[in-house]
C-alpha positions in Angstrom: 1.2 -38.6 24.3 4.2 -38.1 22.4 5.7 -34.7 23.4 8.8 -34.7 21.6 7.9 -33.1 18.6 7.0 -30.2 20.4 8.9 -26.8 20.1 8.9 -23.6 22.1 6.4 -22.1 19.2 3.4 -23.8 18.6 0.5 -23.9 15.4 -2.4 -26.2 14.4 -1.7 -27.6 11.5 -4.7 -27.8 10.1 -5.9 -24.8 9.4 -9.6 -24.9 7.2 -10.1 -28.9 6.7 -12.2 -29.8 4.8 -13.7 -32.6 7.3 -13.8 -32.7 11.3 -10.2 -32.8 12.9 -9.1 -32.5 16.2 -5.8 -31.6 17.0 -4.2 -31.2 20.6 -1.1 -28.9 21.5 1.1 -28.6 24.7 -0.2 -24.8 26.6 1.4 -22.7 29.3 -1.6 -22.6 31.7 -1.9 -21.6 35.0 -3.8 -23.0 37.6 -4.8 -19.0 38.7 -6.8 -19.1 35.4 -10.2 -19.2 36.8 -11.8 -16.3 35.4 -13.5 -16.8 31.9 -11.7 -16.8 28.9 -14.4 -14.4 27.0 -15.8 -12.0 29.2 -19.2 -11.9 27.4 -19.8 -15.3 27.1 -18.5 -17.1 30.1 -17.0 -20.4 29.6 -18.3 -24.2 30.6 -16.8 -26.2 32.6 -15.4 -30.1 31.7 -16.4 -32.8 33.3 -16.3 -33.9 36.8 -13.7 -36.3 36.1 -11.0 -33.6 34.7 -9.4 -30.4 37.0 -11.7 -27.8 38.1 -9.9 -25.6 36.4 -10.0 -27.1 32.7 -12.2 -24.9 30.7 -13.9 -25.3 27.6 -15.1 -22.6 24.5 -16.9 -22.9 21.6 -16.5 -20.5 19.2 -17.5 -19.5 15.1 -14.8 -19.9 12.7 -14.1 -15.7 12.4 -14.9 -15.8 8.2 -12.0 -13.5 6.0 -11.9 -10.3 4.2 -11.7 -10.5 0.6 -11.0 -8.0 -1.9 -13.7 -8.1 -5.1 -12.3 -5.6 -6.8 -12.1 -7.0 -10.6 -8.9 -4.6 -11.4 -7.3 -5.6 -8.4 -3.5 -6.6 -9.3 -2.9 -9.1 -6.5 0.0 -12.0 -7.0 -1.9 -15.5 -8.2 -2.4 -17.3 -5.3 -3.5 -14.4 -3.4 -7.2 -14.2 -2.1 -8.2 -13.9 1.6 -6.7 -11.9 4.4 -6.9 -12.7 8.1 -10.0 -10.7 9.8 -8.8 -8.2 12.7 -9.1 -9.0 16.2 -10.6 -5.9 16.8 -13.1 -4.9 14.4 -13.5 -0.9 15.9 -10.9 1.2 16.7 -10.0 3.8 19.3 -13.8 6.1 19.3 -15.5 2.9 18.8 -16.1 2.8 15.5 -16.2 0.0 13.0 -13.1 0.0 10.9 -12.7 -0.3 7.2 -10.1 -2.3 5.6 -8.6 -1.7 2.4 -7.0 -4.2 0.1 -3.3 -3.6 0.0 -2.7 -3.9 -3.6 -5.5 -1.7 -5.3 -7.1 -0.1 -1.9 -10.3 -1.1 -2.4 -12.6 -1.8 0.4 -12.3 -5.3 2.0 -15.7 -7.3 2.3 -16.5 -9.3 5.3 -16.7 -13.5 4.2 -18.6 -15.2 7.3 -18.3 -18.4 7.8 -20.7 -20.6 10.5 -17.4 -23.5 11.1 -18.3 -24.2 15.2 -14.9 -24.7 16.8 -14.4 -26.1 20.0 -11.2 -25.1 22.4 -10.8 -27.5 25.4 -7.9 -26.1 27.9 -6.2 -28.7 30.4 -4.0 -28.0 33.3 -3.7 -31.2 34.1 -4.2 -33.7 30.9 -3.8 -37.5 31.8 -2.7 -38.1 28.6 0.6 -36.4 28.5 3.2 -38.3 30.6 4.5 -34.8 32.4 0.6 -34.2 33.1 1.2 -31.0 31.5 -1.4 -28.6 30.1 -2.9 -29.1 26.8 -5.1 -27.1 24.5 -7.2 -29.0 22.1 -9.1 -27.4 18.8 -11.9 -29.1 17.3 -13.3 -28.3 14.1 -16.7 -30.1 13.3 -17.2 -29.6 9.2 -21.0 -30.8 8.5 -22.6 -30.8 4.8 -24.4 -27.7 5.5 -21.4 -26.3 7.5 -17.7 -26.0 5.6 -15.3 -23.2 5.6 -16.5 -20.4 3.0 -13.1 -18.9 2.2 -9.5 -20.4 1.7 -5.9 -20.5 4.0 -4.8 -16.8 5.2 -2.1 -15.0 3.5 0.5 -16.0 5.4 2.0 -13.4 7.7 4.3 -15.7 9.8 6.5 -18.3 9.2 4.7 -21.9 11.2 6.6 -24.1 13.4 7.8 -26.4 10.2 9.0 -23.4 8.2 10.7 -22.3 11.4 12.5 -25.5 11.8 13.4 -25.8 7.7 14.8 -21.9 8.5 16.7 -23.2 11.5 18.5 -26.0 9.6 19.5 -23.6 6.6 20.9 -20.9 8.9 23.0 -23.9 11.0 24.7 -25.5 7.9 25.2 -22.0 6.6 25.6 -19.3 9.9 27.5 -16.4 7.4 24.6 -16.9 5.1 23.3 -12.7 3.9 20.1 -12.0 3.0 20.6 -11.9 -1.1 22.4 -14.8 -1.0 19.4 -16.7 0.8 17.0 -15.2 -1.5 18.9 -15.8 -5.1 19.9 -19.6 -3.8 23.8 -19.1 -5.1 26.1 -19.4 -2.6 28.4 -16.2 -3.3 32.0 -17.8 -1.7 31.5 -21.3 -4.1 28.8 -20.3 -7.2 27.2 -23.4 -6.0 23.0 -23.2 -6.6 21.4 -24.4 -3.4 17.7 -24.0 -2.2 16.3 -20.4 -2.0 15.0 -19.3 1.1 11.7 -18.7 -0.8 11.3 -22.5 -1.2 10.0 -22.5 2.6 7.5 -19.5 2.2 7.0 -16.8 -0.5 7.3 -13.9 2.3 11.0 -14.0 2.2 11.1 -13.1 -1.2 11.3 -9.6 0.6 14.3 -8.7 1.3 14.3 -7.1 4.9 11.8 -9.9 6.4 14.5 -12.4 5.0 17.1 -10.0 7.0 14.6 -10.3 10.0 14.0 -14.4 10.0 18.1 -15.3 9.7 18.8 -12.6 12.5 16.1 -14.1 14.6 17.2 -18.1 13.9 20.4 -17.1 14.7 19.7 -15.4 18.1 17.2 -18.7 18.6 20.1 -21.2 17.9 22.7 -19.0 20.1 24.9 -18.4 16.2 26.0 -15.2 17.0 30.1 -15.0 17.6 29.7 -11.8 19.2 27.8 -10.0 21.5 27.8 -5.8 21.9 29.0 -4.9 25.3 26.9 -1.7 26.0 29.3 0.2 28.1 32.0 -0.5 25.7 29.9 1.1 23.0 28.8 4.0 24.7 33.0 4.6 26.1 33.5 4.4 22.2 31.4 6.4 21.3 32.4 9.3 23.9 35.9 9.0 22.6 35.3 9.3 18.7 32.5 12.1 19.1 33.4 14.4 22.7 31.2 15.8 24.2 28.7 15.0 21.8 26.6 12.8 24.2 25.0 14.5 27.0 24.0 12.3 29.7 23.5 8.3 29.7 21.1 6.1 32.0 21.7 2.5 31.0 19.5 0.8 33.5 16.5 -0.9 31.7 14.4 0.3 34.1 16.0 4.3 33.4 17.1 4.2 30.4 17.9 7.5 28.8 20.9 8.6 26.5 20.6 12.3 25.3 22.9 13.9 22.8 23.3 16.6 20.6 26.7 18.1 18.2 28.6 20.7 20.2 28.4 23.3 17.6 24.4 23.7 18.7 25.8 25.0 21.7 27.8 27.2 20.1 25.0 28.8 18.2 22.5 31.5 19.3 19.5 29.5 18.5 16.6 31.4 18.2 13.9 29.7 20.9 12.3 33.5 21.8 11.4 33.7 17.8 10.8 29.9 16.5 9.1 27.4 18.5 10.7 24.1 18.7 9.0 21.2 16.8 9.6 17.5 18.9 8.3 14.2 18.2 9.1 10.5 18.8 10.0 7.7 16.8 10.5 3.8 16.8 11.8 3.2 13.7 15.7 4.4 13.9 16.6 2.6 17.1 16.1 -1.4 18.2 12.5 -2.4 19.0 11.8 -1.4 22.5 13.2 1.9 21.7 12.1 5.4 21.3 14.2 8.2 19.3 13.0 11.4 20.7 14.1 14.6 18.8 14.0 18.3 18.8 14.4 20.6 15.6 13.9 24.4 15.3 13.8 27.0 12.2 17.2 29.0 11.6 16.4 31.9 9.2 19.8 32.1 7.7 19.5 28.2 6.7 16.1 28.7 5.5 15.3 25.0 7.2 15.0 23.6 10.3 17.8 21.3 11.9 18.2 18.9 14.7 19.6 20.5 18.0 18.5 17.9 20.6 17.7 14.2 20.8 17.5 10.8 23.5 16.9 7.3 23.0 14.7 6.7 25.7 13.3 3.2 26.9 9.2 4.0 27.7 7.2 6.9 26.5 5.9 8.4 29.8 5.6 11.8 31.5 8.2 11.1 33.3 10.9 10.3 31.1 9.6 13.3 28.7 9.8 15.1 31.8 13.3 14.3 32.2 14.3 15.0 28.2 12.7 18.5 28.5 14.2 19.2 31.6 18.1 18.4 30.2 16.8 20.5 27.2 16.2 24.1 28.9 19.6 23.5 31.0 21.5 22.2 28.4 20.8 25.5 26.0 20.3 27.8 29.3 16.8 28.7 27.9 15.0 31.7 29.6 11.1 32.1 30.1 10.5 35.2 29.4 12.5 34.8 25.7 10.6 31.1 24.9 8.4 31.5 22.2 7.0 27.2 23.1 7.0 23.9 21.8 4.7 22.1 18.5 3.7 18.6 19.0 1.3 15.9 18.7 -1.6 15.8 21.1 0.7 12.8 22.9 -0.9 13.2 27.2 2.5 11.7 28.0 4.1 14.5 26.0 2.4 17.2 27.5 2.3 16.3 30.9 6.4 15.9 30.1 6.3 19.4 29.2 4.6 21.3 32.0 6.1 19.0 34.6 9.6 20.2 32.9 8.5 23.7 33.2 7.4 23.2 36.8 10.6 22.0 37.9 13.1 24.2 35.9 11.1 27.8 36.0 8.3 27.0 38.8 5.2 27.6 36.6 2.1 26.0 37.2 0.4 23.8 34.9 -2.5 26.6 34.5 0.7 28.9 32.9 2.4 26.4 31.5 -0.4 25.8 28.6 0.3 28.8 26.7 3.8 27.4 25.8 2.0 24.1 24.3 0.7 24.5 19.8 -1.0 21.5 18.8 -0.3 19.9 15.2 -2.6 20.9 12.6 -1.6 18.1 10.3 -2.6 15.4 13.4 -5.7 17.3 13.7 -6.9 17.0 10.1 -5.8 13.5 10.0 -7.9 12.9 12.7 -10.8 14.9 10.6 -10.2 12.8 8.0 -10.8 9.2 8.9 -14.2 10.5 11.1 -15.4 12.0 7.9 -14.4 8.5 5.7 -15.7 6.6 8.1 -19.3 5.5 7.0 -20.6 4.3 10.3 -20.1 8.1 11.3 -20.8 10.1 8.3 -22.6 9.2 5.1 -20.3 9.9 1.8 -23.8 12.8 0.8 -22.5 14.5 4.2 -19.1 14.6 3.9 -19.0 18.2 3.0 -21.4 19.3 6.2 -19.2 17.5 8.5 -15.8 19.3 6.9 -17.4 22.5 7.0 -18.6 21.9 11.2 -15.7 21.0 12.0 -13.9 24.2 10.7 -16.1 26.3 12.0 -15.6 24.4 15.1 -11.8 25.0 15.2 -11.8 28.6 13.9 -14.8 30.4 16.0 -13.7 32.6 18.7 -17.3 33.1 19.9 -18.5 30.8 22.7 -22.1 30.8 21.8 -21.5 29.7 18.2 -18.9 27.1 19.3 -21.0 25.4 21.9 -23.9 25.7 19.0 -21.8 24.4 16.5 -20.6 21.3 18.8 -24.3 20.5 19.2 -24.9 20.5 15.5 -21.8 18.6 14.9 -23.8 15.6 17.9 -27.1 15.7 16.1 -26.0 15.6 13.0 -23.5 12.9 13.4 -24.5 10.9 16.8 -21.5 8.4 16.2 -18.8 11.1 16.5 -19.8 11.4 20.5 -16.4 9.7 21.5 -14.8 11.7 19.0 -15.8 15.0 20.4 -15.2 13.9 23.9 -11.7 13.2 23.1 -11.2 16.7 21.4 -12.4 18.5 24.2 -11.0 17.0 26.7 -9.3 20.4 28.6 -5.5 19.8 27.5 -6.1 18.5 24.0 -8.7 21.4 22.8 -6.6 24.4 24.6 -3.9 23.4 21.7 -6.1 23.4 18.4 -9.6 24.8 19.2 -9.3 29.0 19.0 -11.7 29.6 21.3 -10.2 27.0 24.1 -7.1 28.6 23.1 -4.6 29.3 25.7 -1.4 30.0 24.5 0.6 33.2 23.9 -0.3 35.0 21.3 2.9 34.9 19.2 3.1 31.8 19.3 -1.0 31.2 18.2 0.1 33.4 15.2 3.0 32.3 14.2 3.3 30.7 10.5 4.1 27.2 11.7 1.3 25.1 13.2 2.5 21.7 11.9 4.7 19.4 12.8 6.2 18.6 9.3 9.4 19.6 10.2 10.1 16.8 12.4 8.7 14.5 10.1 10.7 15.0 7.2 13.6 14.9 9.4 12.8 11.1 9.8 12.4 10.6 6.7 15.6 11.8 6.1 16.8 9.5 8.6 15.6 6.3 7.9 17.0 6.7 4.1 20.1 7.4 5.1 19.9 4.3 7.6 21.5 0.9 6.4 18.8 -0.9 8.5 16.1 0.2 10.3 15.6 -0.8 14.2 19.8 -1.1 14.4 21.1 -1.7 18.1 21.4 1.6 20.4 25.2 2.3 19.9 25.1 1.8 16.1 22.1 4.1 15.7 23.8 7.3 18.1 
């Protein structure tokens, strides 16, 4: 077997024949891979000729989803999505899928196409003996794929390797040039980008597939030295950065302007609003950030942030910790804090409060508000989801679930929960995570555990935060730029 057309990225080429092919492909397989492949069906062994641990599957071809909308305004050529690999989401419910360009609801195309994986460790053929996984697709008369090629999402090895050539004759190539086909230093017309696949008409995934050819062909003439960055960054803004962990492992930069400091910010009054984002800082990252209401701006602004590496209780611990020391904060004048309903996040928070003012966690509750906006979103995709609730019940279901939030009285809440589980048997999972004890002491009144000012005061969302990243990311050139370019 010739295994010099092989790349580091590997695709079957044929993807819905329309007669039986077989197609082999080089595989990373361990010889430790002796447990089945699908845990409910358990896969056959080969032959007793081939490696004990060779393993075959059969499969059905997994069908498409299709949008039949006859107003739907989809580009020509468009027709059939890929089907999701997991078909229920977090409570166990079936999803439903929405066509991107008109949002109607997607319909499920089966398709009854047996396909056959074989996987090698050890395949005679190949001259290295390497591992090999072959696909076979048997196409009968009464058998034939009932839907057409997946909208491309990726680029496949070919396109990869017609990128790769583009991006090595032409390294200082942008984006728009790529896209237009004019080179912008001679006027000459060359081939547009879009010639190798129509999803680099956008621009940013055309931004995405040179950076990523270039980093793949080792292009780049310069590489960011993160000290460097960060010692630059101390110099042009002092004392703006707070601390700096730069071990992958411990990574934590936090930072805030030094005129917050100089401010009497008013935490025994206003709680402070924090939430995380991805989208500001290079994948891998988090952007964690705290904003709180000042009365004579009439908004809220930013008075604390850190890029930090993993989203645990831990590291939140740490941000939280570096917050009340940084701004000297006292217990007895902290109103608390709004977030999501994050675990990681909370358990951050009381562990913070633990360490810094030696409450327990039993005390440490009352500081915590919930997110009313997370809570309705939550509301809302139980109540559209069909499997759950019927559209004729919508309503009822709206109306428990208030009542279930608001009531103070135990009787009527544990009577109204009830209601809520006959009435709806599929929402089980969805109550269970509601009431679990340190999600339903931030939203539910009755489980309510937090002080009363800050159970009564005017802001129960979250908003704040999120506008501010929205703010962000328009004033960002790029999204997802490297650490020292997005401090």
């Amino acid at each position: 077997m010739d295994n010099s057309s092989y790349e580091t990225a590997y695709d079957f080429v044929n993807k819905f024949p329309d007669e039986t092919v077989q197609e082999v492909l080089p595989a990373a397989l361990k010889k430790s891979y002796t447990i089945a492949y699908n845990e409910k069906k358990p896969v056959e062994k080969l032959a007793d000729d081939e490696s004990i641990y060779d393993r075959r599957i059969r499969k059905l071809c997994a069908g498409a989803l299709r949008c039949l909308s006859l107003h739907c305004k989809r580009p020509e050529g468009v027709k059939d999505q890929r089907p999701s690999t997991k078909e229920k989401d977090s409570y166990g419910y079936s999803k439903r899928f929405e066509c991107p360009y008109c949002k109607a609801p997607l319909e499920k195309v089966p398709c009854g196409v047996p396909v056959t994986f074989t996987f090698r460790v050890n395949d005679s053929r190949r001259e290295d003996r390497g591992s090999t996984v072959t696909m076979r697709q048997e196409i009968t008369e009464t058998k034939k794929h009932t839907h057409t090629i997946y909208n491309s999402l990726h680029l496949d090895r070919y396109e990869k390797r017609e990128l790769n050539k583009m991006i090595k004759t032409r390294p200082n190539i942008t984006a728009d040039a790529a896209i237009s086909g004019i080179d912008p230093y001679t006027g000459e017309i060359t081939k547009s980008i879009r010639k190798i696949n129509n999803l680099m008409a956008n621009h940013g995934r055309t931004k995405y597939e040179i950076r990523r050819s270039k980093i793949q062909q080792d292009l780049y003439t310069t590489k960011e030295d993160a000290v460097a960055a960060f010692q630059n960054l101390d110099e042009k803004y002092p004392h703006f950065m707070d601390s700096a962990q730069i071990l992958p492992s411990k990574f934590f930069v936090s930072f805030c302007s030094p005129e917050m400091l100089k401010r009497n910010l008013p935490f025994s009054d206003q709680p402070i609003v924090t939430d995380v984002t991805f989208k500001a800082v290079p994948k891998g990252y988090y952007l964690c950030s705290s904003v709180i209401y000042i009365e004579q701006l009439k908004k809220h602004v930013v008075f604390y942030q850190a890029i930090i590496k993993s989203k645990n209780a831990q590291v939140f611990k740490q941000y939280f910790v570096a917050l009340f020391r940084k701004f000297d904060i006292k217990l007895e004048q902290f109103l608390g804090v709004i977030m999501d309903f994050s675990a990681a996040q909370h358990e951050g928070f009381i562990l913070a409060l633990r360490e810094v003012f030696g409450v327990k966690q039993h005390n440490a509750l009352p500081f915590l508000k919930g997110c009313y906006m997370h809570w309705m979103q939550s509301v809302r995709r139980l109540s559209n989801n069909y499997q759950v609730v019927k559209p004729d019940d919508i309503d009822l279901i709206l109306k428990l679930v208030h009542r279930f939030r608001t009531t103070s009285n135990s009787i009527e809440f544990y009577r109204t929960g009830q209601e809520i589980l006959s009435k709806f048997p599929n929402s089980k999972k969805w109550l269970q995570w509601w009431l679990q004890p340190g999600v339903s002491s931030m939203i539910f009144r009755y489980k309510l555990l937090m002080k009363k000012e800050l159970r009564q005061h005017k802001s129960r969302t979250s908003n704040a935060i999120e506008a501010f990243h929205s703010a962000l990311y328009k004033l960002m050139p790029e999204k997802r730029q490297p650490v020292a370019t997005s401090l």
